[in-house]
Every structure is written in structure tokens, then in C-alpha cells.
N, C-alpha and C positions, 0 to 999 in steps of 0.2 A: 297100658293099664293105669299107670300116674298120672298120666292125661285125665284120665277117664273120671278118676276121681278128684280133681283140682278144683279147686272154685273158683272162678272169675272175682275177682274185687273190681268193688268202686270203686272210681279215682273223680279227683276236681282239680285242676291246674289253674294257673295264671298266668295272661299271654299280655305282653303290651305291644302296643304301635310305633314307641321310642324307647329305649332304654336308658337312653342319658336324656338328660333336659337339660336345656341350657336358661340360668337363672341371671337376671337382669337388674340388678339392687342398685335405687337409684341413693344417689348420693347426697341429695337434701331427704329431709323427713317429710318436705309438703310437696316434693315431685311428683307426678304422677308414674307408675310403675307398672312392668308388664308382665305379667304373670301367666307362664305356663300353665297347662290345661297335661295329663299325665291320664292318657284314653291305653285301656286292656279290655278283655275281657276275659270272664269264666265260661272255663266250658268243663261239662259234668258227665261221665259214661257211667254210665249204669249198667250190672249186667241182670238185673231184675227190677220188675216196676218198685217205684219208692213212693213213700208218704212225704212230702217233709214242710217244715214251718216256713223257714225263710234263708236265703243266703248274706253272711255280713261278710262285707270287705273292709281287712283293715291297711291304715296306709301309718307305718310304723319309723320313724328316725330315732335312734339312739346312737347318745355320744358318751364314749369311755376315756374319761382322764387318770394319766398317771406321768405327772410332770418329770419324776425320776430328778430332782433337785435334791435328793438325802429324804425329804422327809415320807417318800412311800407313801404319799396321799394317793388314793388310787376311789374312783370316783365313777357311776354309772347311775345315769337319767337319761330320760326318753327328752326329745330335742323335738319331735314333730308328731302328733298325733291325729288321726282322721282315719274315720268311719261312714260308710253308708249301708246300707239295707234294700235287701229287694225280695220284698213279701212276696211269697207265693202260695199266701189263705189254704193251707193244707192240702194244697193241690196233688194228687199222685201222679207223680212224674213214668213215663215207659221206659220200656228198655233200648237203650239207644244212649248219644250224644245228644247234649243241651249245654245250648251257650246262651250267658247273658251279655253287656257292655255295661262299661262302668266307666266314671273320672274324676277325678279330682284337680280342683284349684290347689295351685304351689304360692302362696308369696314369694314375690321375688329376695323377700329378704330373709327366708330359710336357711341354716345351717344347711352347706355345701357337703358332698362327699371328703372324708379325710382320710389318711392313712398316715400314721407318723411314729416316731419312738414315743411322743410323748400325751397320743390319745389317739380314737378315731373315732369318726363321725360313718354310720352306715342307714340306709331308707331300703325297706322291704316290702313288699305288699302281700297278704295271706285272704287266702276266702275260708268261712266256713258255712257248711252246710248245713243246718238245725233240723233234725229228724223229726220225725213224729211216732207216737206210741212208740213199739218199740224197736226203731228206726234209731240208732244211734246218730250220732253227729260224725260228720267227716272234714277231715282238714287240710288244706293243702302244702306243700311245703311252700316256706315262704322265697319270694321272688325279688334278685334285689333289681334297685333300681338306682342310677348315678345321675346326681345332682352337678350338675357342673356353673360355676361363676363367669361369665365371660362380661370382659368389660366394655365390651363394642355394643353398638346398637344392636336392636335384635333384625339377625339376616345379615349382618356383617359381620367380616374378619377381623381378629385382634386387630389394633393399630400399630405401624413401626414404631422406632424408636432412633432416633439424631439429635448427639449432643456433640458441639462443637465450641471447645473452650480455648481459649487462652490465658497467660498468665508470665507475667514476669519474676524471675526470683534472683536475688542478689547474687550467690552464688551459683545458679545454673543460668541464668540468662531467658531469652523470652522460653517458653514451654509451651507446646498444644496437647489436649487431648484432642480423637476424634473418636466417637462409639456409636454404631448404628444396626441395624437390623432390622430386616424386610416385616417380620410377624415375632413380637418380644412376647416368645410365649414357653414354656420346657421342652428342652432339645431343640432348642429353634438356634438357626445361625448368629453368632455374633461377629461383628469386625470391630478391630479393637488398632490404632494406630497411637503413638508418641512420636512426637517430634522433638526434635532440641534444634534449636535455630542457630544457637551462637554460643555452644559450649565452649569449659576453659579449655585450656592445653591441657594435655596427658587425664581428662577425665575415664573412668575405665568405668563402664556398664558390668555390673556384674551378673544379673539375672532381671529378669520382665515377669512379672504373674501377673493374671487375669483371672479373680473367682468370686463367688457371688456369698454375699455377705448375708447369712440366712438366721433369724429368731423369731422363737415362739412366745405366746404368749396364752398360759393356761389360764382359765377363769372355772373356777369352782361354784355349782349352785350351791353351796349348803356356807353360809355368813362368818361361818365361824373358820374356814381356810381362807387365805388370805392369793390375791393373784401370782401363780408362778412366772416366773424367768426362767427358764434351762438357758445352762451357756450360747451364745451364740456358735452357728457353725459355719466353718468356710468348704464351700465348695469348687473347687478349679476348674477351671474351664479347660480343656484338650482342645490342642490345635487339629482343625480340618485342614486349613493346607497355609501355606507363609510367602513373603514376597523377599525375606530374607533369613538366610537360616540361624538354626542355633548352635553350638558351641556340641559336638557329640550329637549329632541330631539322628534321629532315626529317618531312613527316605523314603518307608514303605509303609507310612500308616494309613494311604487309601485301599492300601493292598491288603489291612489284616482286617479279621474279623472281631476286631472289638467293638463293632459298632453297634451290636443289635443289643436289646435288653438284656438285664444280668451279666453282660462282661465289664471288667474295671475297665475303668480308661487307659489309656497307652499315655507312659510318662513323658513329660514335652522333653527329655533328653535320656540319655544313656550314660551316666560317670564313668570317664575310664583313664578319669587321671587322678592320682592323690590329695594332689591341691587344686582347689577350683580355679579355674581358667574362667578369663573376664570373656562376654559375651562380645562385647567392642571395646577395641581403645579409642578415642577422639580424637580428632584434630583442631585445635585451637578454632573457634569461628566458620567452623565446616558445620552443616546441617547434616545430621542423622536423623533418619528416621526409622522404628520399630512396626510393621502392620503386621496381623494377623487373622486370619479367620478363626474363629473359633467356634466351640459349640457348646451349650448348655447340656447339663449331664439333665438322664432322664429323670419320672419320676417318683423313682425308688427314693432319690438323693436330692435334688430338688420341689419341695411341694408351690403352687400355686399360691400366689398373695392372697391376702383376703381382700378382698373391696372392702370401703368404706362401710356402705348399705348391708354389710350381710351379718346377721344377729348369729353367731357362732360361737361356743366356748373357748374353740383351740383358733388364735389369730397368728398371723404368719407376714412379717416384712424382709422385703431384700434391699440389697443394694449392691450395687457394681461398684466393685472397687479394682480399680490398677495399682501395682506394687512396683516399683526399678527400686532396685538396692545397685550404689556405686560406691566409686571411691576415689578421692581426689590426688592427685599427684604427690604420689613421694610417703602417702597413706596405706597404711594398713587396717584404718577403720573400715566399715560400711554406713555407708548412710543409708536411708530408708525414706522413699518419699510413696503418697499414698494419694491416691486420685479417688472420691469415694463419689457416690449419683445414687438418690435413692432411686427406686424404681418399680416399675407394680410390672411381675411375671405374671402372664395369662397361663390358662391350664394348656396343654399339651391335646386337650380333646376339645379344643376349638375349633381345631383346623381340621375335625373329622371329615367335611361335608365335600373338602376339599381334597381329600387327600385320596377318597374311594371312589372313584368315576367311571364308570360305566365301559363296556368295551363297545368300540365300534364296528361297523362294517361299510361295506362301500355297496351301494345299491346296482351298478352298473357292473362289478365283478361280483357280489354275492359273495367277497370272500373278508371272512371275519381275523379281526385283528387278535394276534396271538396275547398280545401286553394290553394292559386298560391305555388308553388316548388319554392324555394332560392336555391336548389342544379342542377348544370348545366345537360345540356339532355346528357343522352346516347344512345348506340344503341339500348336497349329497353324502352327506352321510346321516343314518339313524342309528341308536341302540339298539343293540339285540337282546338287551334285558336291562330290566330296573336298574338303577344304580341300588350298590349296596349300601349306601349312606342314606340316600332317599326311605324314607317311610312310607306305607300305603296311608290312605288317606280313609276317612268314615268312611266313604260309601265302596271301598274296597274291601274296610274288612266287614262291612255288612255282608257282603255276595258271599265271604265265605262263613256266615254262620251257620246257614243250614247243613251245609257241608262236616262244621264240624272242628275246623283244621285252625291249629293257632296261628295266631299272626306275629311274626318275627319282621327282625329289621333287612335281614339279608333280602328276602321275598315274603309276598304275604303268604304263601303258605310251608317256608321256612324256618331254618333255626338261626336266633341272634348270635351273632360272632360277641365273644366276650371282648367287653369296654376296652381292656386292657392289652386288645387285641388290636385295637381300628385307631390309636392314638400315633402323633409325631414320634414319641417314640421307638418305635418299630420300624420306621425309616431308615435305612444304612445311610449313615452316613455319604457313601458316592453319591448313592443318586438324590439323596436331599440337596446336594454341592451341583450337582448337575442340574436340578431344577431352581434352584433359588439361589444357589452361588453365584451366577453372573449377576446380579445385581449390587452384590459386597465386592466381588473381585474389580467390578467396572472400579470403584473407589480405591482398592489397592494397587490397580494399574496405573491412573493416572497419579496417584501417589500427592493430589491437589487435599487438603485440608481444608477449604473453603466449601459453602453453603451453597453456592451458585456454579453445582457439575457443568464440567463441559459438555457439549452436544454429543450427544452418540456417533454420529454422522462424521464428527472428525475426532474420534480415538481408533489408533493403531497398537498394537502389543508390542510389534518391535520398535518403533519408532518412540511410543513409551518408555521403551526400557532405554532409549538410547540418552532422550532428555532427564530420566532419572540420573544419570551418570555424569550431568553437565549441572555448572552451575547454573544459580539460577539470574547473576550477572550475563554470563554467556548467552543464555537461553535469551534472558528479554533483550539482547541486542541482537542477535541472530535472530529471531523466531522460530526457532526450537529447530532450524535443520528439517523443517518437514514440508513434503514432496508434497503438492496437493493438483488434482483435477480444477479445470475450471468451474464443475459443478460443485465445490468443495470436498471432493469424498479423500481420503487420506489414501498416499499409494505406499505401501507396505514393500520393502527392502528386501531383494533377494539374495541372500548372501553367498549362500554357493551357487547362483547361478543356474539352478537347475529346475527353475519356474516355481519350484513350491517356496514357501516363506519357513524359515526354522525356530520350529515350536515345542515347545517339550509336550510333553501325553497330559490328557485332560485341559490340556488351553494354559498350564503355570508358566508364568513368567520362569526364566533361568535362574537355579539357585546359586547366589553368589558366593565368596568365601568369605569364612569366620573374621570378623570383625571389617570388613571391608563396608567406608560409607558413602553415602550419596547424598544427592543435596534433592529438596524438594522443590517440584517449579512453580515459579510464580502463579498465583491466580490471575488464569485468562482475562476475567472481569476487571481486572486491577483493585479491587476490595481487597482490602487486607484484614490481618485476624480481629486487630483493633475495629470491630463496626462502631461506627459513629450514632449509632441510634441505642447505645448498649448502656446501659445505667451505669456511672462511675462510683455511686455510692452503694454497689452491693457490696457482697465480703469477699476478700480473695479468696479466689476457687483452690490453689496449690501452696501449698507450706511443706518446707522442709521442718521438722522438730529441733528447736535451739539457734534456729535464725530470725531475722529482722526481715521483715514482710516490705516487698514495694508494691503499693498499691497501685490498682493501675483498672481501667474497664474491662470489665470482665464478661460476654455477652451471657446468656443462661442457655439450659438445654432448651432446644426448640419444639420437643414434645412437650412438656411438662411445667418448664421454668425453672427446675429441679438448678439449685447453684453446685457445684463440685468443691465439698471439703476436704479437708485433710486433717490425718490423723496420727498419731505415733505406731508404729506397726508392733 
């Protein structure tokens, strides 16, 4: 009987073909620039015939500032505005489903999606319906949409990142950094190594940080507030896995589940002594070395750079910095040394296109893959359905107009998985380490510091670890102790004898004990850190605070040219 008497409502929705766009702001103001196109359409159910004027679509960004510096300026203007119209001369519409298409040009140099403590930037699209006589107006709820920054060309992945410095200092003797990463984007893998080539006697390490050095920069439209600063924040980077352990270390953090969004990070130790314990003691003229994988925290806690090219209220710079605090013989101070590399973070929903890949099947069994395939299709294998990253294309969502049915990014006649759903973030940790960790791990096995890796073809893990343990005197008179075929391939050591080779779980080298060091081996190429092609008249990259600088060539990072300063911690 409440059926009976219910009325049917109109409804108008908003469906697009992308949810996120990825925006391209080039970095001169006379470059040319590539501007996405951001295609939906309206579709309208009626449950009685209508009159109506015309439908407008509008395409809405607003950005809300409240820099929280003490003075509680707090601030709300529209950041992108755009309209179009689609006359329908009084037309009386039936009862049924009607879809129109719509689109709009983005400048590439648009205010970006934001989320932060100290404002945010949000884009939304609405239609509305203009009645006729006494046809009122109907509205839809509005639909958002995520603008995303990516600094690649368009159609490509973020670019890595390798910077490989050295430096000599009076009191510590030569120093390297090395910092690298396959896609420098949020939640993306970092390796992060120190070297000390020829520390003094009884130098004592007392701890190593890795976190990223993050400020905003608010910008108010109304003249009379002036540009904010909120203090800068540091974010620390958690270790994914080590080629040497830490002092109290926990040994089960592939094991826990703090990897997925909204869990804190697991602390790179556990205290469970009164007084701090040094992480190494040295040996006079012995090389140690510190590597690590790490990982950028998601992007609840880290936001995305701003590019240069993108006209934004709220802007955002990082930088990587390393920390060692020690302490010299017979001392009870800390010193503090600070390794700092500006650096430009890509968004964490770059690497969407990549990350949602289709599942496959095998044509000859007809039996479909339980997990989506990371290995690209060949001619026997095909898809069994769209990728979920892929978008239909016009003349897809044209076929389902008549139909009726919105067009989503999962299928076209689907619902879109939320933005916040398909990003790097939402990767566990293992299998991010399992998919893109062997390419940081190749670097912390061979434990080489130089720019010119050795061949894949001859690195062995046990035989690695053996020349880690050697110096690197012994090494280049020996030639590392290593067993080779005459095709070159390297022959891995059986040590108990029982055919298999002895590897700890996940492929990690063996963790050694608390302060135990090792020397790094020479570069295969015989380069050494000093490149000869490396400008003498930059600035030194490492300074301790309160000492006397030796100048010395310093090469720069070789993404960027970014020189590595230093600063009082």
C-alpha cells in the first residue's frame, strides 16, 4: 500500500571517463603545454514527461586556506571556474533515461588536488536542469574530480632518482652518500647508504635517520595578509628491510601489518636499555658502511611537490636529508652531521596506470589467473576484462548512451573505485619490496657506491656477502675469491653441501651482529668517487657544524644536479 502511493523522483547525475587527470605544467612560461580534456556525461531519468530550458554544467575548484601560524587567517575562494550549456529550446523531454556528453579543457597550470593541515584545494562538477513553467529546476549532487601534477612527460612514469656524492672532512675522513630510487614518488621505495672510508679509532655511530624535510607555503588572494610559513615538518622514513642491523632492532616488520594506510609506522628500534647503546664502534681506518631500504610514509603525511608551472595557493618543497649523530673517542658529546638534496616528490597516483593491470588467462587452458599478472601480455595470453586503470574511450561511452548506464573507470558500465583507493599507497609494503625491491636490493648487495653497477650476469648474494667481509686490499689482489664459468655466470657456494645455496626468506642477505663492520669493494670499473669530470669549484656537499671545511671535487646528484648541503640539526 506505501508502494502504491510513492512517487517516483527525478534524478540527473554525473558520470566521467577519468576521475583523476594527470596535469602537465610546463616549466618555462613560453613552452608549449599539454592540456587534458576531462569528458562525463549527464544522464537524466524522468519518471513523467518534462518541459525544460536547458542543462548547465559547471566545473567548480575551490581552495581553503588556514595556514595555523597563530594568526587564524583562514581563507575561501574559488581557484577554477567553468561552464557550458546545452540548449534544449523547450523541448519536452519523455519518460525514460537521457544522456547528454560534455568536456572541458584543464590548463595544465591549474591548482592541483590538496589535502593538508594548512588548506585544501578540491574540483567538482554539478549539472543543473532549468525547468520550464512550472517545472522546477533540478540538481545533481556534485561529483568530484582529482587533479593530479605529474612531472613526467605525458604517457610516462615519474623519473628515478641517483645521487651519488662524496666528500672529505677533516675529522671524519673521505664520506659518501648514495640515495636512489626506481619511481621518487609518495610511498615509493628509498635506498639510502653512508659510507665512512677511513674513520678515526674508537669513533662510535650513534644512530642514522633518514626523513624528508617537508614546507608549505600559503599564499593568500585578498593583499592585505601577507604569504604564510608554517614550521617546517619532518617526516621519517621506516625501514622495508637492511643489509646491517640496528642496535634492538625488531626482525618481523615484513611480518606486521603496518603497512597499509592509517597504521603509524613501526619504530626503526625498540629501547630496552637505559642508556643509549652506540649503533657501531669503528676501527681506526676500517670502512663501514650504513645501507637501507626505506620507504616514504603515505599520503596522509607526506603531500606531493608542487611543480614549478602550477599556479596554486598552497605550494609544498621537500628535501631528503640524512642525520648520523656520533661521538669521538673518550667523548661524551654528540655530534650531528646532516646530508640535505632538495628533491621534487611525484604524487603517489602516478603510478596508478601501473599498479591496476588486468588479469589474464591462458588461451590453450582457458584457465584464468587467480591474481592480476605484473608480466606484460603476449600472443598467448589475452585479457579477460578491461583493465581497471584503463578508461573507455568516446566511441565506448557513446554505445552506452542509449542504454542509459554511467560510465565509470573500473568498466564502462561500472562504478569508479575511490582515487584514494588505486594509489601507491595501498600497496603492502612485501609485495611493493617484492616487485621493485630487487632493483635497490641489487645496490645494497653489491655494497659498490659507484655510478658504473656491475653487470647482473656476474652478482651472486653469497659470494657478495663474502667479499663484503674482505677488504678491499685483499679483494683487488685476489679478485674477490669468485668462482666463475667460462661463459661468465657466477657459481654460488654451497655451504652445507646439500645442493641448495643458504638464503634467509625473501632473498635478505644475513643479518649481522650489532656493531660488526665491513669494508666496501672496490669499483669493478676502477673509477673512483673523485670523478675527474666533476666540477672542483662547487660547494662542499658535507659539513660537520664548528669545523674547518677541506675542500675537495664534489660530483652533483645525477638526476637533477641538486649539490648536497649541510646544516646544524
Amino acid at each position: 500500500m506505501v508502494a502504491f502511493f510513492k512517487r517516483t523522483k527525478d534524478e540527473i547525475h554525473v558520470s566521467f571517463l577519468e576521475d583523476i587527470l594527470y596535469l602537465h605544467p610546463p616549466s618555462l612560461a613560453d613552452e608549449p603545454s599539454h592540456d587534458p580534456i576531462l569528458r562525463g556525461q549527464v544522464t537524466l531519468i524522468l519518471a513523467t514527461p518534462r518541459k525544460a530550458k536547458k542543462i548547465r554544467v559547471e566545473l567548480v575548484g575551490r581552495a581553503t586556506r588556514h595556514a595555523g601560524d597563530g594568526g587564524y587567517a583562514y581563507e575561501s575562494s574559488p581557484c577554477l571556474e567553468k561552464h557550458l550549456e546545452i540548449d534544449l529550446l523547450g523541448e519536452v523531454l519523455g519518460k525514460g533515461t537521457h544522456t547528454w556528453n560534455f568536456s572541458f579543457i584543464l590548463p595544465s597550470s591549474t591548482a592541483v588536488t590538496e589535502r593538508s593541515d594548512f588548506g585544501t584545494i578540491r574540483h567538482s562538477v554539478r549539472a543543473v536542469l532549468h525547468g520550464s513553467g512550472a517545472f522546477r529546476d533540478l540538481t545533481s549532487t556534485p561529483k568530484p574530480v582529482f587533479l593530479i601534477a605529474n612531472p613526467a612527460a605525458p604517457g610516462d612514469l615519474p623519473s628515478g632518482l641517483e645521487i651519488d656524492v662524496r666528500q672529505d672532512l677533516r675529522d671524519l675522513g673521505p664520506i659518501a652518500l648514495h640515495i636512489s630510487s626506481p619511481h621518487l614518488t609518495v610511498a615509493s621505495l628509498l635506498f639510502l647508504g653512508i659510507t665512512l672510508e677511513k674513520p678515526p679509532e674508537g669513533l662510535k655511530i650513534m644512530s642514522v635517520q633518514a626523513f624528508v624535510r617537508q614546507q608549505f607555503e600559503v599564499h593568500y588572494s585578498n593583499p592585505d595578509l601577507p604569504t604564510s610559513h608554517p614550521p617546517e615538518q619532518r617526516k621519517l622514513l621506516f625501514y622495508a628491510d637492511s643489509s646491517t642491523p640496528v642496535a634492538n632492532s625488531t626482525d618481523d616488520l615484513l611480518e606486521r601489518d603496518h603497512l597499509s594506510r592509517g597504521a603509524p609506522p613501526p619504530l626503526a628500534y625498540e629501547p630496552r636499555a637505559l642508556l643509549p647503546q652506540p649503533l657501531a664502534r669503528l676501527e681506526g681506518g676500517k670502512e663501514w658502511m650504513y645501507a637501507r631500504v626505506t620507504r616514504i610514509p603515505d599520503d596522509d603525511s607526506v603531500r606531493p611537490t608542487t611543480l614549478q608551472g602550477t599556479d596554486t595557493p598552497i605550494r609544498v618543497k621537500h628535501a631528503l636529508v640524512a642525520q648520523v649523530k656520533f661521538r669521538f673517542k673518550g667523548s661524551k658529546k654528540d655530534h650531528v652531521l646532516e646530508m640535505e638534496s632538495k628533491v621534487d616528490i611525484a604524487s603517489c597516483c602516478c603510478l596508478t596506470s601501473s599498479l591496476l593491470l588486468p588479469t589474464y588467462r591462458s588461451l590453450r587452458t582457458g584457465i584464468t589467473s587467480s591474481a592480476p599478472s605484473t608480466a606484460p601480455s603476449s600472443g598467448t595470453a589475452t585479457p579477460t576484462r578491461q583493465s581497471r586503470s584503463a578508461s573507455p574511450g568516446p566511441s565506448t561511452a557513446l554505445s552506452t548512451l542509449s542504454a542509459g548506464q554511467p560510465i565509470g573507470v573500473d568498466t564502462p558500465s561500472g562504478f569508479v573505485t575511490p582515487a584514494h583507493r588505486r594509489c601507491l599507497c595501498n600497496i603492502p609494503l612485501q609485495k611493493l619490496v617484492d616487485e621493485e625491491g630487487e632493483r635497490l636490493c641489487g645496490a645494497a648487495e653489491s655494497r659498490s657506491r659507484s655510478r658504473h653497477p656491475r653487470p647482473r650476469t656476474q652478482r651472486s648474494r653469497s659470494n657478495t656477502r663474502q667479499l663484503a667481509g674482505t677488504s678491499s686490499t685483499d679483494q683487488a689482489a685476489n679478485g674477490g675469491d669468485v668462482e666463475m664459468h667460462d661463459d661468465g655466470e657466477v657459481v654460488d657456494e654451497d655451504e652445507d653441501g646439500d645442493g641448495n645455496i643458504d638464503e634467509p626468506d625473501r632473498g635478505r642477505p644475513a643479518r649481522r651482529k650489532v656493531g660488526e663492520t665491513y669494508a666496501v669493494p672496490v669499483d669493478p670499473t676502477g673509477a673512483s668517487y673523485d670523478l675527474a669530470d666533476s666540477s672542483s669549484a662547487r660547494a662542499p656537499a658535507l659539513r660537520i657544524p664548528g669545523t674547518t671545511l677541506n675542500l675537495a671535487p664534489t660530483p652533483s646528484a645525477i638526476r637533477r644536479g641538486h649539490a648536497i648541503v649541510a646544516s646544524r640539526a
